[in-house]
Z-matrix of the N, CA and C atoms (Angstrom, degrees):
N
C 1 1.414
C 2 1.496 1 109.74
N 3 1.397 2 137.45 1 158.15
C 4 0.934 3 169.38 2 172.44
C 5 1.879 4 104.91 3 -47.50
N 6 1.500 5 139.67 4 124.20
C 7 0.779 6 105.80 5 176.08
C 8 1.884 7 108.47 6 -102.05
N 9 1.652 8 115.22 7 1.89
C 10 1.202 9 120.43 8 -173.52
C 11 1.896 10 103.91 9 -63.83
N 12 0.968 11 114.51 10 148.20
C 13 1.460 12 137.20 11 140.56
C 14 1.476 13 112.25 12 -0.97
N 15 1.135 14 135.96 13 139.45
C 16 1.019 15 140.83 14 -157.92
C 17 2.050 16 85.00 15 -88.12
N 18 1.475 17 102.30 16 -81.66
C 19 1.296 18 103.85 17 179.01
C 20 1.378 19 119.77 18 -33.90
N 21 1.309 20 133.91 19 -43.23
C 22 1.526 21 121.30 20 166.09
C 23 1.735 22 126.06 21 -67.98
N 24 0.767 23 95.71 22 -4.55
C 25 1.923 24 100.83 23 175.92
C 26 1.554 25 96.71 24 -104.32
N 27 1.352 26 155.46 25 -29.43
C 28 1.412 27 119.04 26 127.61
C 29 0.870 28 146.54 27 -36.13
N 30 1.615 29 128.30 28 -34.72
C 31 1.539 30 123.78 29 178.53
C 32 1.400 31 102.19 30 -74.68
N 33 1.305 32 132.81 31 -25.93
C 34 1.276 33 117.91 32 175.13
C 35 1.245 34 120.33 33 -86.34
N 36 1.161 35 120.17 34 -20.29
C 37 1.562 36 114.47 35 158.29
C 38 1.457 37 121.19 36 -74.29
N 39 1.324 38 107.37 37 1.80
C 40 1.924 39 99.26 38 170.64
C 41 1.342 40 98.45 39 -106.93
N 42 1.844 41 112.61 40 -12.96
C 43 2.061 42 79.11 41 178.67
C 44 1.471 43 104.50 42 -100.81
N 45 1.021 44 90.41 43 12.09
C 46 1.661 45 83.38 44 -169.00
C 47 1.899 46 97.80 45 -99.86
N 48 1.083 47 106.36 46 -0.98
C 49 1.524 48 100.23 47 157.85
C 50 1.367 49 98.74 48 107.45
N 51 1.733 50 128.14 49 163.45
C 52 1.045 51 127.62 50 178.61
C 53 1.364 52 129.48 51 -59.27
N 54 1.650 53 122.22 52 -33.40
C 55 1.293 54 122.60 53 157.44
C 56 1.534 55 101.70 54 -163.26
N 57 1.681 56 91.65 55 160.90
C 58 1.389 57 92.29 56 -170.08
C 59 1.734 58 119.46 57 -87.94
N 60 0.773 59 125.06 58 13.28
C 61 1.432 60 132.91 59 177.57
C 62 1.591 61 83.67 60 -90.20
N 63 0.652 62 145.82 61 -129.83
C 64 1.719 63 144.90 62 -166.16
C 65 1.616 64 116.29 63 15.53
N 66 1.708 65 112.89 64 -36.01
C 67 1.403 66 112.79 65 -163.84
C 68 1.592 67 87.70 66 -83.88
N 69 2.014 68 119.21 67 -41.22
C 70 1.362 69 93.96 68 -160.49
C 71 1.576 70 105.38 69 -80.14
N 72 1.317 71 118.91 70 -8.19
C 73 1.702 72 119.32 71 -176.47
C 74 1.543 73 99.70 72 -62.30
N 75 1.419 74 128.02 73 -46.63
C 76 1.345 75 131.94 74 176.21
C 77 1.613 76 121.76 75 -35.86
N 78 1.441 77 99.78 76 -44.12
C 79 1.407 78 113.42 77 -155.41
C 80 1.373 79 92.99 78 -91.29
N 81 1.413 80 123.14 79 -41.89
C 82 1.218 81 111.48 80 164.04
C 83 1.711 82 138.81 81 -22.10
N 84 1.619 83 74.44 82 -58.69
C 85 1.809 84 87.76 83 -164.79
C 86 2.096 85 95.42 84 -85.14
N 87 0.866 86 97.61 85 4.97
C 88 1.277 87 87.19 86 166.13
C 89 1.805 88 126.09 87 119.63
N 90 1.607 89 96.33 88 -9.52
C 91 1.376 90 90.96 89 -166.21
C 92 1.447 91 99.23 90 -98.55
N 93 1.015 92 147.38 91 25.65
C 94 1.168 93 152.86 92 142.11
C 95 1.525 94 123.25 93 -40.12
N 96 1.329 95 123.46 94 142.72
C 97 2.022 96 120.26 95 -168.77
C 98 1.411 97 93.16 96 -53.59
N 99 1.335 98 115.99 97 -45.79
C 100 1.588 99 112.39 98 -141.93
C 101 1.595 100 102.74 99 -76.08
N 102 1.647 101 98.07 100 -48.41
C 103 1.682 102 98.41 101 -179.50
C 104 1.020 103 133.75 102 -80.74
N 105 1.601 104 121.84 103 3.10
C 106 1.410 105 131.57 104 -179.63
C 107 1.259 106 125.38 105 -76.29
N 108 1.511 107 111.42 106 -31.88
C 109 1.644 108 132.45 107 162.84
C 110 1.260 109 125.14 108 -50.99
N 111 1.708 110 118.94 109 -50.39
C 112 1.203 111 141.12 110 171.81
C 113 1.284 112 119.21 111 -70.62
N 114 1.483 113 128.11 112 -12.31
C 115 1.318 114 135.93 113 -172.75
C 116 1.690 115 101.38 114 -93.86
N 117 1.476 116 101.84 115 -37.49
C 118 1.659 117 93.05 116 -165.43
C 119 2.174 118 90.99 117 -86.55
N 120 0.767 119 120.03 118 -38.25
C 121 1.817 120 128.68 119 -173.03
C 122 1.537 121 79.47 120 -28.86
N 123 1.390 122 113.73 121 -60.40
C 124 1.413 123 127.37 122 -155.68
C 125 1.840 124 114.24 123 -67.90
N 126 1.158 125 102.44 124 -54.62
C 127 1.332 126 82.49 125 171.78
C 128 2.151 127 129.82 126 -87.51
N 129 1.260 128 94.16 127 18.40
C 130 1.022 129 110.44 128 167.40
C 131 1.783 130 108.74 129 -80.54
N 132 1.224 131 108.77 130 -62.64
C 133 1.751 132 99.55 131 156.16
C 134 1.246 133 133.36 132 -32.78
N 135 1.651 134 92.14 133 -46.75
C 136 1.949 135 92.35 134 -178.82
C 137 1.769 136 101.54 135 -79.09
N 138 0.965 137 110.17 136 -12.20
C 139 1.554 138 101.22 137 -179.91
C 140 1.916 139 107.84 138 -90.90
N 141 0.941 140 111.01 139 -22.00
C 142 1.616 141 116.95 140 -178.08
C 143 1.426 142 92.39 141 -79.80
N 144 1.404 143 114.39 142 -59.82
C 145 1.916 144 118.04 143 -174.30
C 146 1.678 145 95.63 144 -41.49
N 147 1.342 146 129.40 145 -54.89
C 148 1.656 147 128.14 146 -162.71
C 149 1.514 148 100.49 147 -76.69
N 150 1.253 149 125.00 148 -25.30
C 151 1.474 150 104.75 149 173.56
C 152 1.210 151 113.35 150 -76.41
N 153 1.552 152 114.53 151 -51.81
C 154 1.730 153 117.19 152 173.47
C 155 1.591 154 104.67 153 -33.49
N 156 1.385 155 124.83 154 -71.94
C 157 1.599 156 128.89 155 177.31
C 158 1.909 157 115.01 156 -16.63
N 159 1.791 158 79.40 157 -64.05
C 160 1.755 159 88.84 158 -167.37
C 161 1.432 160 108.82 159 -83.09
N 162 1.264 161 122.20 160 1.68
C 163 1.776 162 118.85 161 153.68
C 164 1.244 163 119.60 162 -89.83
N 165 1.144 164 114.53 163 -23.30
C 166 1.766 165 119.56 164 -179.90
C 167 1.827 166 96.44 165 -80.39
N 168 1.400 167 122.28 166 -59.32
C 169 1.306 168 116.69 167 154.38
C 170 1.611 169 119.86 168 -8.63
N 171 1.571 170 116.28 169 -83.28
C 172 1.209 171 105.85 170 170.49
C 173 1.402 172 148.33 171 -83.57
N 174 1.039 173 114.36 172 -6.19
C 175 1.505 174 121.20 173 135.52
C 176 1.500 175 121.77 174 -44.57
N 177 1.022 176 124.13 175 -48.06
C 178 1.491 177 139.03 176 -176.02
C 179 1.726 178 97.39 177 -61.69
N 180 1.474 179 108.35 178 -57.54
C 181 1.606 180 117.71 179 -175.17
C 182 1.670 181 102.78 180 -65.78
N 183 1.164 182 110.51 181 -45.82
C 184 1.778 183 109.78 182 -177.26
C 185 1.745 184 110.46 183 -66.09
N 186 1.050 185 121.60 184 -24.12
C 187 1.484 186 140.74 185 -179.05
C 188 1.769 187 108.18 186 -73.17
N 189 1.338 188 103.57 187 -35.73
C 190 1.788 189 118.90 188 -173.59
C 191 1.246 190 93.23 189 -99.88
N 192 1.230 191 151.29 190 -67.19
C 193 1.338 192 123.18 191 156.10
C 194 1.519 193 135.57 192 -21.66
N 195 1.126 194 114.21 193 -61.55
C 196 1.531 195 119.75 194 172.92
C 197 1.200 196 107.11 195 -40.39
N 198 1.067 197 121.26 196 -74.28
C 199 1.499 198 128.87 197 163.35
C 200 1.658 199 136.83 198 -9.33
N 201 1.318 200 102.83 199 -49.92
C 202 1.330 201 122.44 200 -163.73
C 203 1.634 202 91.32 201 -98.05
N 204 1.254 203 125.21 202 -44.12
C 205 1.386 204 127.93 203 177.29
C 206 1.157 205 111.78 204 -60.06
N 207 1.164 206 130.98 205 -50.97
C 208 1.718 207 137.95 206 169.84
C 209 1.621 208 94.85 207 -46.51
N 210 1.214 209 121.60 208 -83.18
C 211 1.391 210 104.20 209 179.93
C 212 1.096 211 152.98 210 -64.40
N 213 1.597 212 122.55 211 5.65
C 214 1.167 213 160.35 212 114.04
C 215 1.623 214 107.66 213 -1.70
N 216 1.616 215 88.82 214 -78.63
C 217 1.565 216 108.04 215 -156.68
C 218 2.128 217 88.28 216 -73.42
N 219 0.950 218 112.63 217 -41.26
C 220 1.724 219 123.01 218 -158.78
C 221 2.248 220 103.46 219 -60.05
N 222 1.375 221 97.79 220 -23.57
C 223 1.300 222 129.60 221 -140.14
C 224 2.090 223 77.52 222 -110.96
N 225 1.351 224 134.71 223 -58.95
C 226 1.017 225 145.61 224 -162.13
C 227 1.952 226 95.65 225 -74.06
N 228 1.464 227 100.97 226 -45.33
C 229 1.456 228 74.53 227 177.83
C 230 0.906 229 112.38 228 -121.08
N 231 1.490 230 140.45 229 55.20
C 232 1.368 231 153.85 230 78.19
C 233 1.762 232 110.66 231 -11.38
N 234 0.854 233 104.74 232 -69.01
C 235 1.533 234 114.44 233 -174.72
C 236 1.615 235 117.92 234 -55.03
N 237 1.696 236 102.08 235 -35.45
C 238 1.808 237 110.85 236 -173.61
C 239 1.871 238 99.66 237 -80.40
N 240 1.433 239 109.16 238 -25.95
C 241 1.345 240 112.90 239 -170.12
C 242 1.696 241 109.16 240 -74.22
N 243 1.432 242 110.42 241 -33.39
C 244 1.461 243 130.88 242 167.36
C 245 1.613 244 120.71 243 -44.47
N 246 1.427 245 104.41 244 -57.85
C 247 0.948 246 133.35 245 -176.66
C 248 1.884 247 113.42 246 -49.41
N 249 1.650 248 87.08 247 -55.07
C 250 1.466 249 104.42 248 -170.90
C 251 1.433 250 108.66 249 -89.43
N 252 1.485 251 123.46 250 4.78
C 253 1.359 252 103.97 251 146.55
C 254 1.294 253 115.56 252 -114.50
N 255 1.161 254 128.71 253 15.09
C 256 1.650 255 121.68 254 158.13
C 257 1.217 256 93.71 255 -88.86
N 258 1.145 257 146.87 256 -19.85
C 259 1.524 258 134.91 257 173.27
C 260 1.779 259 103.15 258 -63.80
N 261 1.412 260 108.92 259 -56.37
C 262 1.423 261 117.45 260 157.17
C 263 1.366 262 113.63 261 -22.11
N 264 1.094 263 115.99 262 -90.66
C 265 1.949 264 126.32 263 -171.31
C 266 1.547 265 91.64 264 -62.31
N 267 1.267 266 154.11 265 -8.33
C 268 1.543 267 131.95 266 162.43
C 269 1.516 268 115.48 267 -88.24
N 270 1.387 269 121.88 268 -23.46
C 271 1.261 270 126.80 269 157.96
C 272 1.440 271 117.87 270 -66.85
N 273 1.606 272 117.55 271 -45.81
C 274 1.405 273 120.99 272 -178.99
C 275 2.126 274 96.95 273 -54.88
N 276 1.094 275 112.29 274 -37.98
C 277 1.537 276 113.36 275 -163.24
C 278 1.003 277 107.31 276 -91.41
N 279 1.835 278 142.36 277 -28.18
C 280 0.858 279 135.68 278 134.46
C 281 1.708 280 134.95 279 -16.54
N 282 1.474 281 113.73 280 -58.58
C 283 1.427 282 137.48 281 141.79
C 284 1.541 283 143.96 282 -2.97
N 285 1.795 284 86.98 283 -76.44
C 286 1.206 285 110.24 284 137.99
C 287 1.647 286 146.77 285 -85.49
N 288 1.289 287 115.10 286 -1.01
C 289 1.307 288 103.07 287 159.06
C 290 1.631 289 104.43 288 -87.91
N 291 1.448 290 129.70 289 -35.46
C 292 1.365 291 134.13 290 -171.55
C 293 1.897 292 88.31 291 -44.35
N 294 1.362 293 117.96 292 -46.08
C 295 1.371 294 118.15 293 -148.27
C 296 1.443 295 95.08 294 -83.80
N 297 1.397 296 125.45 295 -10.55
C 298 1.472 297 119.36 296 -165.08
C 299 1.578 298 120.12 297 79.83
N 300 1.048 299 113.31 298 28.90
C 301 1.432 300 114.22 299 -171.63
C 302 1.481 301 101.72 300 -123.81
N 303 1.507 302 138.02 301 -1.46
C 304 0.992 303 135.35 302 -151.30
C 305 2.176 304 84.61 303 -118.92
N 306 1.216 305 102.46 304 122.56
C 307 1.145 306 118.49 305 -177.53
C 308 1.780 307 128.67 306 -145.08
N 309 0.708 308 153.13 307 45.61
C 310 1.827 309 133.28 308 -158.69
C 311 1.305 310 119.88 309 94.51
N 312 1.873 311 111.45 310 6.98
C 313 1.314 312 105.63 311 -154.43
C 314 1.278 313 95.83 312 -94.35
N 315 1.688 314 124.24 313 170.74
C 316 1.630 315 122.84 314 147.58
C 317 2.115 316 93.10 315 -117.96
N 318 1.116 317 112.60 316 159.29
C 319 1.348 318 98.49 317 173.19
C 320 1.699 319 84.39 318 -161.83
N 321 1.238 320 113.75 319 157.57
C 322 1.307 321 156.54 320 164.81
C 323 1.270 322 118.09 321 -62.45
N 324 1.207 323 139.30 322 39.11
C 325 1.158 324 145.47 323 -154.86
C 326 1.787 325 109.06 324 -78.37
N 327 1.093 326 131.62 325 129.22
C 328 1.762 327 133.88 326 171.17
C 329 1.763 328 102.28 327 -133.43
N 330 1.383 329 95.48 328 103.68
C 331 1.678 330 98.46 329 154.30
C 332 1.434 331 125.99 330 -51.89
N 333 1.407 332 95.48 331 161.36
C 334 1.904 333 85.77 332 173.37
C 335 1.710 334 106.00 333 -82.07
N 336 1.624 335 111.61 334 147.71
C 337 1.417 336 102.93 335 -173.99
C 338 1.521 337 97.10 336 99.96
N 339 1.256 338 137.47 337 -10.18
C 340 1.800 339 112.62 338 -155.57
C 341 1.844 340 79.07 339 -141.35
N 342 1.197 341 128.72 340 -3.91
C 343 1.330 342 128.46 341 -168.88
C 344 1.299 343 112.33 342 -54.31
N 345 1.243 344 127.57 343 149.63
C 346 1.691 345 112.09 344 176.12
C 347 2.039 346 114.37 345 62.03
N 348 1.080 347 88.83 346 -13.17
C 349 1.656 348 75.24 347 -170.07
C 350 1.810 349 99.43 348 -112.10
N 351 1.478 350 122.78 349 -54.85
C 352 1.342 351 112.15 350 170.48
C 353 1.240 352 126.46 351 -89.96
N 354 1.367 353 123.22 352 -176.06
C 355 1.519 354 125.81 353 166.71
C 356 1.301 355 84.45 354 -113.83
N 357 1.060 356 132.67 355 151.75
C 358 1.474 357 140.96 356 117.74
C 359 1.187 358 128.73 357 -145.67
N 360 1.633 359 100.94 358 159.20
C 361 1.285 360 114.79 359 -152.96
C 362 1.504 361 116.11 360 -140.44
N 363 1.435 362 98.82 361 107.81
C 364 2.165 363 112.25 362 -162.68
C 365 1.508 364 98.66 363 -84.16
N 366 1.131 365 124.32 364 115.59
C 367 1.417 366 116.34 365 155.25
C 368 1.708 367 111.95 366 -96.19
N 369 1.512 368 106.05 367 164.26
C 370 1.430 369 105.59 368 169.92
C 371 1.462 370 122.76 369 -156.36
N 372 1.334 371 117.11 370 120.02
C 373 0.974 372 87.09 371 -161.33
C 374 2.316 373 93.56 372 -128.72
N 375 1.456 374 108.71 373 -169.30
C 376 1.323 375 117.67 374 -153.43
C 377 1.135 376 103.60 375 -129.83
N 378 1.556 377 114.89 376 126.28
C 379 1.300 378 120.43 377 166.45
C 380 1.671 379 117.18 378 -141.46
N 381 1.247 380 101.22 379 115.62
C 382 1.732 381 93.01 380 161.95
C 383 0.975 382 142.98 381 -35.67
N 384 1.257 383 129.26 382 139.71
C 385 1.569 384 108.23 383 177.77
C 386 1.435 385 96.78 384 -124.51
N 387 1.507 386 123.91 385 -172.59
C 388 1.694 387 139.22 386 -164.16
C 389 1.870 388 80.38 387 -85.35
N 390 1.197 389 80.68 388 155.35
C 391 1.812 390 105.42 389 175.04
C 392 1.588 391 117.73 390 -65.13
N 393 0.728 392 102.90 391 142.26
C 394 1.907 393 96.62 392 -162.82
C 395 2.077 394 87.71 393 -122.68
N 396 0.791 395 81.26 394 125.37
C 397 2.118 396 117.73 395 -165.72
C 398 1.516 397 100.05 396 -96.84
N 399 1.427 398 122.07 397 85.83
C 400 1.606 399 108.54 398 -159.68
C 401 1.633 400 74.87 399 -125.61
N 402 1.576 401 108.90 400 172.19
C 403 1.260 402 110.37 401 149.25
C 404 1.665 403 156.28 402 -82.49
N 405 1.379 404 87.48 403 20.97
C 406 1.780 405 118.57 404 167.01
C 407 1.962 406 112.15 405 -93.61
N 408 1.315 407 102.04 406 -19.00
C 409 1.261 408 113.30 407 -171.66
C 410 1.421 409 127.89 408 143.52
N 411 1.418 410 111.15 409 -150.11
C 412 1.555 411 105.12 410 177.55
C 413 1.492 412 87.08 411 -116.80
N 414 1.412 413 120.57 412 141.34
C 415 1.134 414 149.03 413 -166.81
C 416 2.064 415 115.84 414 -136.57
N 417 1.176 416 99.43 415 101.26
C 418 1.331 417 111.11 416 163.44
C 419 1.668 418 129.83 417 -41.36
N 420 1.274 419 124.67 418 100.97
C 421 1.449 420 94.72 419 177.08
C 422 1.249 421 112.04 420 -110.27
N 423 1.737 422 112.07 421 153.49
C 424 1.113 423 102.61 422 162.53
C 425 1.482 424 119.68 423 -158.95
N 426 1.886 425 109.99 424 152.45
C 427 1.689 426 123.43 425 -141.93
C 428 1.466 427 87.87 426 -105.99
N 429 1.442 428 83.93 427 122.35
C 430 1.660 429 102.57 428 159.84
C 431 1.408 430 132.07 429 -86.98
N 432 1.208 431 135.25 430 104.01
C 433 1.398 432 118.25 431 -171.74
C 434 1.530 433 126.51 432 -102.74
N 435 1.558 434 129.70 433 98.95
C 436 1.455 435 118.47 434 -146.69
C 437 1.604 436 93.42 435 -121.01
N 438 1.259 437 88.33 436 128.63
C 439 1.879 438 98.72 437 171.75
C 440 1.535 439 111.21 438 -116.14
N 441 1.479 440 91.51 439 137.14
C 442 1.956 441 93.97 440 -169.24
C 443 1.654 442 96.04 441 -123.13
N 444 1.710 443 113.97 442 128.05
C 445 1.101 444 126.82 443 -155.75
C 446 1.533 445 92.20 444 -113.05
N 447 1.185 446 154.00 445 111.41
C 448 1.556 447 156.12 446 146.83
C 449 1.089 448 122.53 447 -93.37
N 450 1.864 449 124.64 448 102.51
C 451 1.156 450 125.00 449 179.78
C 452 1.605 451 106.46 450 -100.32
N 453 1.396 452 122.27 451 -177.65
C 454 1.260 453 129.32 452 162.24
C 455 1.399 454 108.22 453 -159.70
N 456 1.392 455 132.07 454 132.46
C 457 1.398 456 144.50 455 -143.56
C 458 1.576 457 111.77 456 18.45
N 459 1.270 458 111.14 457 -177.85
C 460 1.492 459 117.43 458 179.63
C 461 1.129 460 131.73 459 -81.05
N 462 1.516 461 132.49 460 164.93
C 463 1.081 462 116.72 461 -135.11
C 464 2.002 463 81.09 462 -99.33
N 465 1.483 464 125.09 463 136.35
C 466 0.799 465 131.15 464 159.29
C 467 2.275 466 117.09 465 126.14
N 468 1.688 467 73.08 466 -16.80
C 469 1.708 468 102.00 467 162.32
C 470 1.573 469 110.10 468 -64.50
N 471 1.652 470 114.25 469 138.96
C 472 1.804 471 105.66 470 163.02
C 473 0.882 472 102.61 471 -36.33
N 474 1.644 473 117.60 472 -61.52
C 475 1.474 474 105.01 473 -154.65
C 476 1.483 475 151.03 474 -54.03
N 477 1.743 476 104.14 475 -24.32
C 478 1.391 477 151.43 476 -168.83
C 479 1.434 478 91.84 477 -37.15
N 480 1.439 479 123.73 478 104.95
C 481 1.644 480 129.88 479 159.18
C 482 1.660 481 100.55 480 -120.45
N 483 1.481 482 105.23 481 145.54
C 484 1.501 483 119.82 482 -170.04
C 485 1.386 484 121.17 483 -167.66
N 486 1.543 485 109.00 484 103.89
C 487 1.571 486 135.64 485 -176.56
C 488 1.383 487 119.13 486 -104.41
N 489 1.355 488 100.77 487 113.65
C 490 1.772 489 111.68 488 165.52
C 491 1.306 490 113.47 489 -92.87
N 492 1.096 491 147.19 490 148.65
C 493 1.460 492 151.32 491 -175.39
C 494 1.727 493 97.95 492 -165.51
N 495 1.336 494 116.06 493 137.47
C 496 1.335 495 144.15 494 -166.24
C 497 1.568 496 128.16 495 -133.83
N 498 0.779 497 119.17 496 98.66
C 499 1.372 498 99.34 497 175.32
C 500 1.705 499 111.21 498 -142.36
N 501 1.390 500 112.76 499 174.24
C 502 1.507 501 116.44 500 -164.14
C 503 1.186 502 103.93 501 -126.39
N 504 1.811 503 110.63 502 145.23
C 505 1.510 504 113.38 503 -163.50
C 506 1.557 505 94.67 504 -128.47
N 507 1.358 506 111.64 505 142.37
C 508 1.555 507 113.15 506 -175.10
C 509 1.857 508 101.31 507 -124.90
N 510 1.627 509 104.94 508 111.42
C 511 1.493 510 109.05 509 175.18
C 512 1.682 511 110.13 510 -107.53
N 513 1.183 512 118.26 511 156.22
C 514 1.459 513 120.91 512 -172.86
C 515 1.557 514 83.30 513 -116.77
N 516 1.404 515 113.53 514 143.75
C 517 1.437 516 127.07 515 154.44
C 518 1.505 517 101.99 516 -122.41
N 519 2.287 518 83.67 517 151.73
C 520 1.729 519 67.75 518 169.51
C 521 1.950 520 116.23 519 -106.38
N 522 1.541 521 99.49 520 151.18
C 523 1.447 522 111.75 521 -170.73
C 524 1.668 523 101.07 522 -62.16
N 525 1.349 524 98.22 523 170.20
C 526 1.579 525 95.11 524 -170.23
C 527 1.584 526 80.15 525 -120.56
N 528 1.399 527 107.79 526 127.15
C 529 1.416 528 119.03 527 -176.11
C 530 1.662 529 116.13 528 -48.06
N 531 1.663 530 118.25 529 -32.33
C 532 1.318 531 94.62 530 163.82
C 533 1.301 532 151.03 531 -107.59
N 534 1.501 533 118.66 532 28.26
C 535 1.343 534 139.72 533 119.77
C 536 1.045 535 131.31 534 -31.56
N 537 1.397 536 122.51 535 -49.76
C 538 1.440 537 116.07 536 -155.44
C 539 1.495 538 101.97 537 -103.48
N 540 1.644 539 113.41 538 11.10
C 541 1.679 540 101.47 539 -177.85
C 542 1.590 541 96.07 540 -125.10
N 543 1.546 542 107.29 541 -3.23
C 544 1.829 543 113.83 542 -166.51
C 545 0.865 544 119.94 543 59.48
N 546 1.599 545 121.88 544 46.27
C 547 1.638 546 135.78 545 177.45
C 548 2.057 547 79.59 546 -106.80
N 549 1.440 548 106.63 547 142.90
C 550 1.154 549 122.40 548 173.37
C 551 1.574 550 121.35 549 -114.12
């Protein structure tokens, strides 16, 4: 037993709170002086660790973008450079059919400027057309059909850009009057 005073072993049981299982359950969970300090230190780490995460995150995402846009754009004019030399080899064939020289051919054609960097490849080819009945005479026509092929690296490379462009050329010759009536 106790050897204090009856009256003094109440006052300490009223400041010391209604019971003591309650004060140490408190301290437990945290609200205690000592452990309340140490609880927040701590999630201040875990909150610095989740920002570090979700900035490295977007950096990481802004980095994969960059990326893909560069080759995007690297890849786009690849494609305009393609373009403009099959425009090249359809003018070059244009040229030559105007001149009459454009017949059955396929040829290998490289502008200056495109050397080493494209393939292309002019075909041309010849077709008669019906007699055209004008009032200068009888006039021969005939359709040129020239396809201009511009590759750049192989096919299966990033780099791989590749333009067909086509177009058709219509020349009139003139008939030699005795052909066209079967006088020999």
């Amino acid at each position: 037993m106790s050897t204090m005073p009856p009256d003094l072993r109440r006052d300490t049981l009223r400041r010391s709170g209604p019971c003591p299982r309650i004060d140490t359950a408190q301290k437990h969970r945290g609200h205690g002086p000592l452990l309340q300090g140490h609880k927040q230190r701590g999630f201040g780490l875990v909150a610095a660790m989740f920002l570090i995460i979700v900035i490295a995150g977007v950096i990481a995402a802004m980095w994969r973008m960059s990326v893909t846009q560069t080759a995007t754009n690297t890849l786009s004019l690849q494609q305009a450079r393609a373009y403009q030399a099959a425009r090249a080899g359809i003018e070059w064939g244009i040229s030559s059919a105007l001149a009459g020289t454009c017949s059955e051919v396929n040829l290998p054609f490289t502008p200056d400027g495109f050397a080493g960097l494209f393939r292309i490849d002019v075909s041309c080819s010849e077709e008669a057309g019906p007699p055209d009945l004008s009032e200068e005479g009888i006039q021969n026509l005939v359709f040129y059909t020239i396809t201009s092929e511009a590759e750049y690296a192989s096919v299966g490379s990033p780099d791989h850009a590749y333009r067909q462009l086509q177009a058709v050329v219509e020349r009139a010759e003139e008939a030699e009057q005795g052909s066209e009536t079967g006088e020999d």
